[in-house]
N, C-alpha and C positions, 0 to 999 in steps of 0.2 A: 894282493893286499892282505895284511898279519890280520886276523881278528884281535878282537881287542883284548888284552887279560880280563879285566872284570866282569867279561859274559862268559869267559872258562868257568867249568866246573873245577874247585878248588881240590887240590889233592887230599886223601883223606888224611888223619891224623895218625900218625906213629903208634906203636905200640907204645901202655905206658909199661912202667917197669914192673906192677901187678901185673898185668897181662901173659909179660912173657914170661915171668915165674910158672905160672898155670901151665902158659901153653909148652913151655918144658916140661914139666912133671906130667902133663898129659901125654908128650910125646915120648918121653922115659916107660911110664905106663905102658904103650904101643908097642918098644922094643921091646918089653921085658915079657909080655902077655901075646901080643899079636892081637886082640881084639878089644874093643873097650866099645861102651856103649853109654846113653846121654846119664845115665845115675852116676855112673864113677867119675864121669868129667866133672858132676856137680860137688861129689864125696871128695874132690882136689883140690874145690875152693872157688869155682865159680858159679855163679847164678845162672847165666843163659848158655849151658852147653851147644845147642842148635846153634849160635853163632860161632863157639870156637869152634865146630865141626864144619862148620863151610869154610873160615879161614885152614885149617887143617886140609881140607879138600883143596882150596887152591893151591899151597904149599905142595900137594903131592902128600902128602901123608898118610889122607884116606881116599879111596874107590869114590870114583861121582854114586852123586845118589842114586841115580838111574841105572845102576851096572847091579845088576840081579847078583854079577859073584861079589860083589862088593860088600854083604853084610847078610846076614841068614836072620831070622827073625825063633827068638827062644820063647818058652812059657814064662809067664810071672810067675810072681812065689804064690800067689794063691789060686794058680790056676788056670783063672779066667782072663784070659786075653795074651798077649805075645808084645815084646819089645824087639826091637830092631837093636842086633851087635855089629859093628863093622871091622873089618877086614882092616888091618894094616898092609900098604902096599909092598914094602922094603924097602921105602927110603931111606935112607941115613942123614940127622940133622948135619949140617955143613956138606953134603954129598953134590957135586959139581958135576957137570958132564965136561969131557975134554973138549969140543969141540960145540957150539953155539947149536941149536935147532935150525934147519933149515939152511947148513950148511957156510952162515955170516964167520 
């Protein structure tokens, strides 16, 4: 027996067409630098960097958070305290694998 649709969790909503403007110029940023961190994703045009960085993270773009080589942590400008830079993996946007995961 199908469960029913109306007790699915509904799919989320698409990217709007701001969105992926950002999150191109974020990932142009990536290729051009190799590192970026949550001020320049905001100096792009977006408000909550921490989210485009985990859509970025699903995508393959950036190292899971958890992965210590995945980002090095730099001084502020005054000093006192450290911000988190992260690693670009080498993805390529449009970059396909030939053959499925898990061999499908």
């Amino acid at each position: 027996m199908r469960f029913p649709s109306f007790f699915r969790k509904p799919a989320p909503p698409s990217e709007t067409p701001s969105q992926a403007r950002i999150q191109a110029r974020v990932i142009d940023h990536l290729v051009k630098h190799g590192v970026i961190d949550a001020w320049t994703i905001v100096q792009l045009g977006t408000t909550d960097a921490h989210k485009l960085m985990t859509r970025l993270r699903r995508k393959g773009y950036l190292f899971d958070a958890n992965n210590p080589r995945g980002h090095f942590e730099q001084r502020n400008r005054s000093g006192h305290g450290t911000h988190r830079v992260h690693y670009w993996t080498g993805k390529w946007p449009k970059d396909r694998r030939k053959r499925a995961r898990g061999g499908r």
